[in-house]
C-alpha positions in Angstrom: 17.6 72.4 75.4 16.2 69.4 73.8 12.0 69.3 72.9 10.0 67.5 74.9 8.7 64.4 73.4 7.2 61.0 75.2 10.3 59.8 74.8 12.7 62.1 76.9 13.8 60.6 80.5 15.6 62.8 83.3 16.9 61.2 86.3 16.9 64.6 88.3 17.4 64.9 92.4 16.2 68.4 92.1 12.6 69.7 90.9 12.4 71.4 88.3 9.8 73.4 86.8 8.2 72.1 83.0 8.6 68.5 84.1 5.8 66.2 83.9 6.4 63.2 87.2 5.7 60.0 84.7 6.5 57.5 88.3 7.9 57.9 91.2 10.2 55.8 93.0 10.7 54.0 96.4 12.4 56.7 98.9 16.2 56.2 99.0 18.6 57.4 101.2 20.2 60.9 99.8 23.9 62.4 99.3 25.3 61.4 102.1 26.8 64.2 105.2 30.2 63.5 105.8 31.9 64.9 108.3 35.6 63.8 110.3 36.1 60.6 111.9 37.0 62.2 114.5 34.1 64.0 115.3 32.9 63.4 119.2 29.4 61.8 119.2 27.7 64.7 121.5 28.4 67.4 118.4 27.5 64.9 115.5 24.2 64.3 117.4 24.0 68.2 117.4 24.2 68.6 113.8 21.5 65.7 113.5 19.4 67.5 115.4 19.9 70.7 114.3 19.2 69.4 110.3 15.6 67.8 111.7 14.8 71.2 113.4 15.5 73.2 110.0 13.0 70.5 108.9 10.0 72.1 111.6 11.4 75.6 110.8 8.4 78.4 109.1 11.0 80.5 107.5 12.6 77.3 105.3 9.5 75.9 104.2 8.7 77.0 101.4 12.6 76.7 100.4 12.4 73.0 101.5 8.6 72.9 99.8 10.0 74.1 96.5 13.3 71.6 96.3 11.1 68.8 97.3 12.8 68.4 100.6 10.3 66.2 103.3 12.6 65.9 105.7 16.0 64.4 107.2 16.7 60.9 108.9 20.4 59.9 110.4 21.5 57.2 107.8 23.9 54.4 108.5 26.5 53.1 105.3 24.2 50.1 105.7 21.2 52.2 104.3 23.0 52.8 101.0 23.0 49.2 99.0 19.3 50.0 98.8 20.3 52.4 95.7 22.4 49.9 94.1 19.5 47.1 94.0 17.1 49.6 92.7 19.5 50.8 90.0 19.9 46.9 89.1 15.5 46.6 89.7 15.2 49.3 87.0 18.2 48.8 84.5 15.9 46.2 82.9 12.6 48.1 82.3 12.5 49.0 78.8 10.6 52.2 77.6 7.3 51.4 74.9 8.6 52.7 71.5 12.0 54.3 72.9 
């Protein structure tokens, strides 16, 4: 494990304990949820509905607290360049004495 210094960065999509938040970015859509092709619309809108439940649920949220979790939000693959401009938005900021 490396020492913590001013300098160290961690791109990290979990939280993790020891870590001091230096900025936080614009919400971006997460991993995506992939299931078949083939699945019928009536269960797909199920499983939507049964991830923003779990969301609402006592028993998960200090679970969901704890990893930083806020919530869930259908996506569409239209959602996703989003990341890609922000990795570009970022790729040029340059850290003080790094």
């Amino acid at each position: 494990m490396s020492t913590a210094t001013p300098r160290n960065i961690a791109a990290i999509d979990a939280t993790n304990l020891g870590l001091r938040l230096l900025q936080r970015t614009a919400p971006t859509p997460g991993l995506p949820l992939i299931t078949s092709r083939h699945t019928p619309a009536a269960q797909l809108a199920t499983l939507q509905r049964l991830l923003a439940d779990s969301m609402r649920a006592p028993e998960l949220a200090h679970a969901l607290a704890a990893m930083g979790i806020q919530g869930f939000r259908p996506r569409r693959l239209a959602d996703y360049p989003l990341i890609r401009q922000q990795a570009q938005q970022h790729a040029a900021i340059v850290l003080a004495g790094a």
